[in-house]
C-alpha positions as CSV (number, residue, x, y, z in Angstrom):
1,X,68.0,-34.9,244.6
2,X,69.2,-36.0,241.3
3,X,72.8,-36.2,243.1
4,X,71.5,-38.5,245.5
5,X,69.3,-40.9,242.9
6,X,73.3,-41.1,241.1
7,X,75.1,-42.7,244.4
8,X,71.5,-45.1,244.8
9,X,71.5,-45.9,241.2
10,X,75.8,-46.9,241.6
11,X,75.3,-48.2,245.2
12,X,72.8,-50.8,243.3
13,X,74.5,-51.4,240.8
14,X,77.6,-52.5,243.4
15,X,75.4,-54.7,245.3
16,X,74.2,-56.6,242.8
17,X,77.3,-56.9,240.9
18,X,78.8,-58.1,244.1
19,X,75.5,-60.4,245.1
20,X,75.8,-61.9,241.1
21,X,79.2,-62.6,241.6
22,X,79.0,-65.0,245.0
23,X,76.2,-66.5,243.3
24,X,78.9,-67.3,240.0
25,X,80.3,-69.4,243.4
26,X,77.7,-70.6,244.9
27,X,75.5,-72.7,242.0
28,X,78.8,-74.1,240.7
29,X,79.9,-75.0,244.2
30,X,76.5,-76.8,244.8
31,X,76.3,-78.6,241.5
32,X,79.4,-79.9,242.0
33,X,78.5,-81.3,245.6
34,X,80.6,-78.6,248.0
35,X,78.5,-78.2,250.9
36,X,78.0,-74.3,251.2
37,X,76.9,-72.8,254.8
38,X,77.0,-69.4,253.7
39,X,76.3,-67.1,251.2
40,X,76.6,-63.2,252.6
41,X,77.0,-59.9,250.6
42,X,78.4,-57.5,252.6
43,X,80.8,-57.6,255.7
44,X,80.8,-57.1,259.0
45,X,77.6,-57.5,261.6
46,X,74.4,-59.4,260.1
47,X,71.5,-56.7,259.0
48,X,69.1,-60.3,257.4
49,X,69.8,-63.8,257.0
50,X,67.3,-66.8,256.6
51,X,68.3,-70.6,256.1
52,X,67.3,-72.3,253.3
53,X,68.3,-76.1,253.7
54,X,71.5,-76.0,254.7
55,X,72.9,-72.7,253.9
56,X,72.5,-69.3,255.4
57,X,71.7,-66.5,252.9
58,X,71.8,-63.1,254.1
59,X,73.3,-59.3,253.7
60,X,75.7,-57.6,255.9
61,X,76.1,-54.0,256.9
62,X,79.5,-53.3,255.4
63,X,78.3,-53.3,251.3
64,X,82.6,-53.9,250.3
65,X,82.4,-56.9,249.1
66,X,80.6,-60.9,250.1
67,X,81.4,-64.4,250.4
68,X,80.4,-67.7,250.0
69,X,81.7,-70.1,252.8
70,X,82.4,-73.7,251.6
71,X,83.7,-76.6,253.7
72,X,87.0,-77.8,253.6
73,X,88.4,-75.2,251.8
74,X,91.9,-76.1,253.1
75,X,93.1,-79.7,252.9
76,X,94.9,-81.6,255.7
77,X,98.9,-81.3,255.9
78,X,100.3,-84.0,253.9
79,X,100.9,-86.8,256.7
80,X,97.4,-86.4,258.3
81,X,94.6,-88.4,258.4
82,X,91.2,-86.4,256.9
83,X,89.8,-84.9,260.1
84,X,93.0,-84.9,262.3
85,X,95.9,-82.3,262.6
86,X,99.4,-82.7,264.3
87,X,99.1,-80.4,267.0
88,X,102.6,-79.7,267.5
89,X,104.4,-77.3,264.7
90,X,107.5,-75.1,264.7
91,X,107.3,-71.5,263.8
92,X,104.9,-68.9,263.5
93,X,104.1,-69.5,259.3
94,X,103.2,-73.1,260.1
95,X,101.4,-72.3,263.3
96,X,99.2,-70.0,260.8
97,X,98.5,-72.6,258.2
98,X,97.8,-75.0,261.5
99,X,95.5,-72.9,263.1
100,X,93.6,-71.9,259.2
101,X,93.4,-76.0,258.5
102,X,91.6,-76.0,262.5
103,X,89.3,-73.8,262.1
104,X,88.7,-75.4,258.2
105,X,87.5,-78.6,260.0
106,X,85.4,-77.7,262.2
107,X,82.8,-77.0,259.6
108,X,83.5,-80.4,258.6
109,X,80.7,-82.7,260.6
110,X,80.3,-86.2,260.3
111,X,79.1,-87.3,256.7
112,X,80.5,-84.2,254.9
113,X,83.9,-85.4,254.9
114,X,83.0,-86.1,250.6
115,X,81.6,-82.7,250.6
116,X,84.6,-80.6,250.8
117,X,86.2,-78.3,248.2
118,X,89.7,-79.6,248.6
119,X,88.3,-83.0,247.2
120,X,87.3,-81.4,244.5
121,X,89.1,-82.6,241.0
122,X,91.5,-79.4,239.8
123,X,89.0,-78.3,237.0
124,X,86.1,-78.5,239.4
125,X,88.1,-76.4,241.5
126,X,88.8,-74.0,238.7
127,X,85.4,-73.9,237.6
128,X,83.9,-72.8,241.2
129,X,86.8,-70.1,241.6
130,X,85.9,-68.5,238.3
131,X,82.2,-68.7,238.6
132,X,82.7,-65.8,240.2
133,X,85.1,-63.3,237.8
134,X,83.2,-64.8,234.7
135,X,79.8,-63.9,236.5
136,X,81.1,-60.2,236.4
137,X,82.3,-60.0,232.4
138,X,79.2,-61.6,231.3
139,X,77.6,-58.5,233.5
140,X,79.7,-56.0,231.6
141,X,79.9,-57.5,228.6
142,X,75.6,-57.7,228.5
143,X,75.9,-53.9,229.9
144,X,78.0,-53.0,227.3
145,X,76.6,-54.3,224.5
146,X,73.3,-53.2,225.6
147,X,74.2,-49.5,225.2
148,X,76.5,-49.7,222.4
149,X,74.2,-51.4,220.1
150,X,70.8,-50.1,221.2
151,X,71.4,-46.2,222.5
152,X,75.2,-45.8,220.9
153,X,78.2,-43.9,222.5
154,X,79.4,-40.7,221.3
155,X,81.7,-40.3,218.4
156,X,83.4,-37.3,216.7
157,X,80.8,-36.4,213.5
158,X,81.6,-33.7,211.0
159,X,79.7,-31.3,212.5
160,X,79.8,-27.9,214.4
161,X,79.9,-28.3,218.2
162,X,81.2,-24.9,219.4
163,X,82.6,-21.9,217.6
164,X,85.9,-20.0,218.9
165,X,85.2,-16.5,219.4
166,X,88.1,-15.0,218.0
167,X,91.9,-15.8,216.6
168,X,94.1,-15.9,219.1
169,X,97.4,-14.0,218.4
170,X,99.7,-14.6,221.1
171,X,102.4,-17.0,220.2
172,X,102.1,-20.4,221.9
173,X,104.6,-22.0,225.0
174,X,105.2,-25.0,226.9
175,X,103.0,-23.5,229.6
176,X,99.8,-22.2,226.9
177,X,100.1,-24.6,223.5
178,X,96.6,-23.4,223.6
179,X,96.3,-19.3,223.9
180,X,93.7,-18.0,224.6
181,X,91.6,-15.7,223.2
182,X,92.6,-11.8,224.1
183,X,91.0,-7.7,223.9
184,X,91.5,-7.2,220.5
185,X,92.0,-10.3,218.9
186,X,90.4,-10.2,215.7
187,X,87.2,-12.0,215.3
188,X,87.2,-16.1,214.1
189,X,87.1,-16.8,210.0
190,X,83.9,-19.2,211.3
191,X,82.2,-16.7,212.8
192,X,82.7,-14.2,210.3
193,X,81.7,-16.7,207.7
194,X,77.9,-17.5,209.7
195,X,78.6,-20.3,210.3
196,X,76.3,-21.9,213.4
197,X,76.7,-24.4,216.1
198,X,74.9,-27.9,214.9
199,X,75.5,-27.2,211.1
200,X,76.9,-30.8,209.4
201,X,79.1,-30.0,207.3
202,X,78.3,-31.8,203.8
203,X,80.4,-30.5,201.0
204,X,84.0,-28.5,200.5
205,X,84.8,-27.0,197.7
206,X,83.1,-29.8,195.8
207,X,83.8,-32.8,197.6
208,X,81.7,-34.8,199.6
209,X,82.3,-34.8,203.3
210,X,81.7,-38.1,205.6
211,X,83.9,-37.4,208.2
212,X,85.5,-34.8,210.9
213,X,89.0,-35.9,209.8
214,X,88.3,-34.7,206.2
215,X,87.1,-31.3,207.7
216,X,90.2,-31.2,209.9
217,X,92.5,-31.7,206.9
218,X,90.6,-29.0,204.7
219,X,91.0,-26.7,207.3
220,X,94.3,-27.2,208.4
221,X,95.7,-27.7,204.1
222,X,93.6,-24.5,203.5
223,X,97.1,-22.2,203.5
224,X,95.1,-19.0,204.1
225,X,92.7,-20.3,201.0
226,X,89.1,-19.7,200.6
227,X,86.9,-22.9,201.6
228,X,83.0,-23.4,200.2
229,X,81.5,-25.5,202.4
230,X,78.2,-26.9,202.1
231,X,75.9,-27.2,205.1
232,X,73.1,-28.8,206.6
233,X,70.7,-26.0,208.3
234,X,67.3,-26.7,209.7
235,X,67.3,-29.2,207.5
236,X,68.1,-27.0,204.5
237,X,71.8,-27.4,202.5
238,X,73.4,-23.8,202.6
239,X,76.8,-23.0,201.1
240,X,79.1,-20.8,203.6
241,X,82.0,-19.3,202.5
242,X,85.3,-18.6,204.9
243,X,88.1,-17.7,204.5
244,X,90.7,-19.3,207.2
245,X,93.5,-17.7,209.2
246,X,96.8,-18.5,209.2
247,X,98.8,-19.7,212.5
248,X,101.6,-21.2,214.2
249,X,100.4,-23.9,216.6
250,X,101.8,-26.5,218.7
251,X,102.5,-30.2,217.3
252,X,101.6,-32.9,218.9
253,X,102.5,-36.4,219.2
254,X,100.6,-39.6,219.5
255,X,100.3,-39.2,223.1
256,X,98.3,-36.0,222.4
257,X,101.3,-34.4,224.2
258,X,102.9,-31.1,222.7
259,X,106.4,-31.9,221.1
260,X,109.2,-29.8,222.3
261,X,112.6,-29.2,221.0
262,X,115.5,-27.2,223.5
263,X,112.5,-26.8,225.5
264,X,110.6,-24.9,223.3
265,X,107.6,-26.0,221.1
266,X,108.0,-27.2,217.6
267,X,105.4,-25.2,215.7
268,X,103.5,-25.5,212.4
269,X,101.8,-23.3,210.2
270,X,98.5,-24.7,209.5
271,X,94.8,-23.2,209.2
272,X,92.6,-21.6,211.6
273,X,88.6,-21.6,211.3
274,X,87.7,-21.7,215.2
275,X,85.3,-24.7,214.6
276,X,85.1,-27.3,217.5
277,X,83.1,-30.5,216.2
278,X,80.5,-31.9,217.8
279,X,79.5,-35.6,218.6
280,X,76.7,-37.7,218.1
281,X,75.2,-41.0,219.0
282,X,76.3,-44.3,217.0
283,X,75.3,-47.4,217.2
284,X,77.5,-50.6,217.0
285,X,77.0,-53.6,215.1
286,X,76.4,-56.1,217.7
287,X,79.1,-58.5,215.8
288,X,81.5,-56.0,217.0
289,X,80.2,-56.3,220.3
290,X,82.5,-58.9,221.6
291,X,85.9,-57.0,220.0
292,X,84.4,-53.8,221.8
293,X,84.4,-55.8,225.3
294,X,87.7,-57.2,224.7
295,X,89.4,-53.7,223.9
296,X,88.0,-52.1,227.4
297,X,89.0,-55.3,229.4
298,X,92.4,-54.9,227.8
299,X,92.1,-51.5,229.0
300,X,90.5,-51.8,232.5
301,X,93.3,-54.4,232.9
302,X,96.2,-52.0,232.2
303,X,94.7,-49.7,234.8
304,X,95.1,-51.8,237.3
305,X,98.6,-52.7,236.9
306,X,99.2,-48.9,236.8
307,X,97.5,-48.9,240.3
308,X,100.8,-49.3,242.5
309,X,102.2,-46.3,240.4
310,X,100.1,-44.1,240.7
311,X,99.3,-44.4,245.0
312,X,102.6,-42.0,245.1
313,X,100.5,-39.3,243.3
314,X,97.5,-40.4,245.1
315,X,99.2,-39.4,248.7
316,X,100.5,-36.6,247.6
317,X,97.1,-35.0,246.7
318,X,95.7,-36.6,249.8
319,X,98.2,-35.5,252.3
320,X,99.6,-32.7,249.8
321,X,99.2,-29.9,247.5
322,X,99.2,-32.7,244.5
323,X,96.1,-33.2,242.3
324,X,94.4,-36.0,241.6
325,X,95.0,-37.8,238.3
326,X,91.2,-38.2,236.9
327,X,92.3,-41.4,235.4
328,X,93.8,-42.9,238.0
329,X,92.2,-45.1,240.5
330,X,88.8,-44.4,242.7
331,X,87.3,-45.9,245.5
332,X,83.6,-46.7,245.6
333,X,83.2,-43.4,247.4
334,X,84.6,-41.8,244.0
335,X,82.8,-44.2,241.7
336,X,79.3,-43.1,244.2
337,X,80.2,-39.5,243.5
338,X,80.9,-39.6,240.0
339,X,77.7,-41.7,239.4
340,X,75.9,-38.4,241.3
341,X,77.9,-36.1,239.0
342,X,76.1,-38.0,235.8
343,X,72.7,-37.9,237.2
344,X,72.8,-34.0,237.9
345,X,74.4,-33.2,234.6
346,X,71.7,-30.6,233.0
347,X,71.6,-32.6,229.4
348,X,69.5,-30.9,227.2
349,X,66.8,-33.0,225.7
350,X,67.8,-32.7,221.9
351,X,71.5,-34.3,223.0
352,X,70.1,-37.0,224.4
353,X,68.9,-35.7,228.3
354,X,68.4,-38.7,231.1
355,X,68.3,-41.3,228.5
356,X,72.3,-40.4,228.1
357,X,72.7,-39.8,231.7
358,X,71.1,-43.4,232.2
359,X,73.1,-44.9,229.4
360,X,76.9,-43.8,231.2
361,X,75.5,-44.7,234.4
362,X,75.2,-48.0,232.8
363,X,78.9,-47.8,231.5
364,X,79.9,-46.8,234.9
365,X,78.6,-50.1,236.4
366,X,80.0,-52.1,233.4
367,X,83.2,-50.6,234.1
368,X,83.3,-51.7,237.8
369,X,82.3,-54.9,237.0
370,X,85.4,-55.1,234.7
371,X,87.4,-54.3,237.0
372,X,86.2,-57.1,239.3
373,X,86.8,-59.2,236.7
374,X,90.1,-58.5,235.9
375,X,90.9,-57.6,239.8
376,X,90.1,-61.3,240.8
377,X,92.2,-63.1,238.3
378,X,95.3,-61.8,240.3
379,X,97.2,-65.2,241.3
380,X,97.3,-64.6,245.0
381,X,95.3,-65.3,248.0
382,X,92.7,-64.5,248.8
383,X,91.4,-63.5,245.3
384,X,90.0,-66.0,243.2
385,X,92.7,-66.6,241.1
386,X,94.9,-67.5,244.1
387,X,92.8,-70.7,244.2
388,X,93.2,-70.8,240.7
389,X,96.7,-71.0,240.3
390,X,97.0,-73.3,243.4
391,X,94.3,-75.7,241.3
392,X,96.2,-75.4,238.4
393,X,99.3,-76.3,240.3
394,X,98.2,-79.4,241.7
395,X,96.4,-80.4,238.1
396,X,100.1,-80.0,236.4
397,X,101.5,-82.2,239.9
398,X,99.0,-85.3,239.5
399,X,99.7,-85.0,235.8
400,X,103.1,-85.0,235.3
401,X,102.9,-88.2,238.4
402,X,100.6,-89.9,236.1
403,X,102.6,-89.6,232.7
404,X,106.2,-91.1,235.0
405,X,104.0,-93.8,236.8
406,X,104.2,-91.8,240.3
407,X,102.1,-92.1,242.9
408,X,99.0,-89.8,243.4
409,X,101.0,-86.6,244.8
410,X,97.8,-85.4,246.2
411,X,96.2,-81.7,247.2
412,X,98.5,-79.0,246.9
413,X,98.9,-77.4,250.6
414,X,97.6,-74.2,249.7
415,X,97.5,-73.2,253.7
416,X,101.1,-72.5,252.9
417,X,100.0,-69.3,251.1
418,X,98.4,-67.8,253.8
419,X,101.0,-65.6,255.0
420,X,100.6,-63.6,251.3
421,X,96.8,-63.8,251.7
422,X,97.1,-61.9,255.2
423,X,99.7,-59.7,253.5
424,X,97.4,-59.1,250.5
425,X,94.6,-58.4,252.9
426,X,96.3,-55.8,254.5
427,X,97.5,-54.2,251.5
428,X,94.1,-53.9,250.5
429,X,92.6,-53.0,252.9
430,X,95.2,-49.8,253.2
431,X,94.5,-49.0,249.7
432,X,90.5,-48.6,250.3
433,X,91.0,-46.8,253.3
434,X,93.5,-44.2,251.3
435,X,91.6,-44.0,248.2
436,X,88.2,-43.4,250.4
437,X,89.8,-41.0,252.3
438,X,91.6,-39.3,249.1
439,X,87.8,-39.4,247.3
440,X,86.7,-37.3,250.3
441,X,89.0,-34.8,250.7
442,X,90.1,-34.0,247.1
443,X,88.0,-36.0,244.8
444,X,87.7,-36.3,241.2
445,X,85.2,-34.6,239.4
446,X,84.2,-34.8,236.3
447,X,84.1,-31.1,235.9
448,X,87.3,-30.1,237.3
């Protein structure tokens, strides 16, 4: 059941995210005097509409995406009179464009012919076309800053999250940097000390401690050493005394991946307590806020340009024995499923139960909507920024005529980018369908 209430709370989520963004269209569009027949979310067969003056609102049965249908969305070739096409033109590109500026003006009835969007001036233009993508980061960025500043998001904290059981002697390799523990290994310096899961550590050997890193470093400096530590119990300060091991374990680099050298690891000596630390809920400043957003559109952003990349790995573990990379790219099957995953996650209620479950389906939603952000900006039809750039073109056009005394160069034909749009269309449409099938039949899980 909880499952379930996961994939309705992300299906939601979707649809408004999607209905917010037409509507980042639509008011601009109607502001601006662009008559607008249509205004759908969804694809596909008609579940509800109503007409409300002169524009259809209603929701489809295909929940992938929406639109808002302007008139005139394509001007006339350059040569025709407003309202009129050449009916004879020579091969199949230009018959395209042809048949997209036909079926553009037969929205067009008498007495609209001010009311189309190609009339528009270029910033207009631009400003409809974004309404959209800008609807969706202010919708992330007042998700996210919702959750960072009032619940918090986990951060490392200088405490004990989980104890090793013992100290593993086997020597590590390329394939195990990590052993494992074994029968017989001798039992782990922190829980021979007492130490217990959920103790903060306050003190070592004197010196205050405010952070994981300086635990880290004490641990891993210790050479073998006796450590004091000073903890936080129940409340109460008690001093635990341990006295670390001493092992060779993997390096790593920046990446988090273990150095090698002649194919074999490079290993350091270093100490050993068998302390994991634990996390805890902290809240950002909301002036930080906007630097916070800016780093995960950054991020979302680089995703996506890894997305062609990574479909090689994502056939292979649809079609293969390859496994899916869990931070590659998901359909909104995958992004329904994980949102299931959160909501049946057994938190306890001392670690924050469905308050934390509610707070990274939250994230989860803010994260799609970053991706439509950043998604739509592409500069290619039919994606918002494809009218973009073409607006942008034709503002640069009519401003460089007007600083060499030029006549009015007039719309930029952006029929002629059709033939991309239909290509782009396809493309994406192959990519749902592989990354829907690929979420069904090997999906990513947040649990392995």
């Amino acid at each position: 059941m909880l499952f379930l209430l996961g994939v309705l709370v992300v299906a939601v989520g979707v649809a408004l995210s999607i209905a917010l963004h037409e509507i980042g269209h639509l008011v601009p569009a109607k502001k601006l005097g662009v008559k607008v027949t249509q205004y759908m979310v969804g694809f596909g067969p008609t579940i509800w509409s109503r007409h409300r003056g002169e524009t259809e609102y209603g929701i489809k049965a295909i929940p992938l995406g929406g639109y808002v249908r302007m008139i005139g969305m394509l001007p006339p070739r350059p040569g025709d009179k407003p309202g009129e096409l050449r009916s004879v033109s020579t091969g199949r590109f230009s018959q395209m464009a042809d048949q997209a500026r036909a079926d553009a003006m037969e929205e067009v009835r008498p007495g609209d012919e001010e009311r189309v969007f190609y009339r528009l001036a270029p910033w207009k233009k631009i400003i409809v076309m974004m309404g959209g993508p800008l609807m969706n980061l202010l919708i992330a960025a007042v998700l996210l800053t919702g959750v960072i500043t009032l619940y918090g998001l986990p951060q490392v904290a200088p405490k004990v999250g989980a104890l090793s059981t013992c100290v593993p002697t086997a020597t590590p390799t390329v394939q195990m940097p990590q052993p494992e523990c074994q029968p017989g290994d001798p039992k782990a310096p922190s829980v021979a000390a007492g130490l217990q899961v959920g103790d903060r550590f306050v003190a070592v050997n004197g010196t205050p401690i405010t952070s994981w890193e300086q635990v880290s470093d004490a641990i891993r400096d210790s050479d073998g050493k006796t450590l004091t530590f000073v903890v936080q119990r129940d409340g109460k300060e008690e001093t635990v005394v341990v006295h670390p091991a001493v092992l060779d374990r993997a390096t790593y680099d920046a990446q988090g991946n273990p150095v090698t050298k002649g194919g074999d690891l490079v290993l350091t000596s270093m100490g050993f307590l068998g302390v994991v630390p634990g996390q805890e809920l902290v809240r950002t400043p909301l002036v930080e806020a906007p630097q916070f957003v800016w780093d995960r559109t950054l991020d979302t952003a680089g995703v996506l340009v890894r997305i062609p990349q990574k479909m090689a790995g994502i056939v292979q573990a649809a079609f293969g024995s390859g496994e899916r990379d869990p931070n590659g790219p998901v359909s909104i099957v995958g992004v329904g499923r994980i949102g299931g995953e959160v909501a049946a996650m057994d938190i306890p209620a001392d670690e924050g139960g469905n308050w934390l479950k509610l707070a990274q389906l939250v994230l989860l939603i803010a994260s799609l909507n970053l991706a439509l952000f950043v998604f739509n900006l592409i500069p290619l039809l039919p994606l918002d920024g494809g009218h973009v750039a073409g607006a942008l073109w034709e503002w640069l056009k009519k401003g460089w005529a007007r600083l060499r005394h030029r006549p009015d160069p007039g719309f930029v034909d952006v029929a002629k980018g059709l033939p991309i749009a239909y290509g782009m269309s396809i493309l994406l449409i192959g990519f749902s369908v592989l990354l829907i099938y690929a979420d069904i039949v090997k999906p990513i899980s947040l649990f392995g």
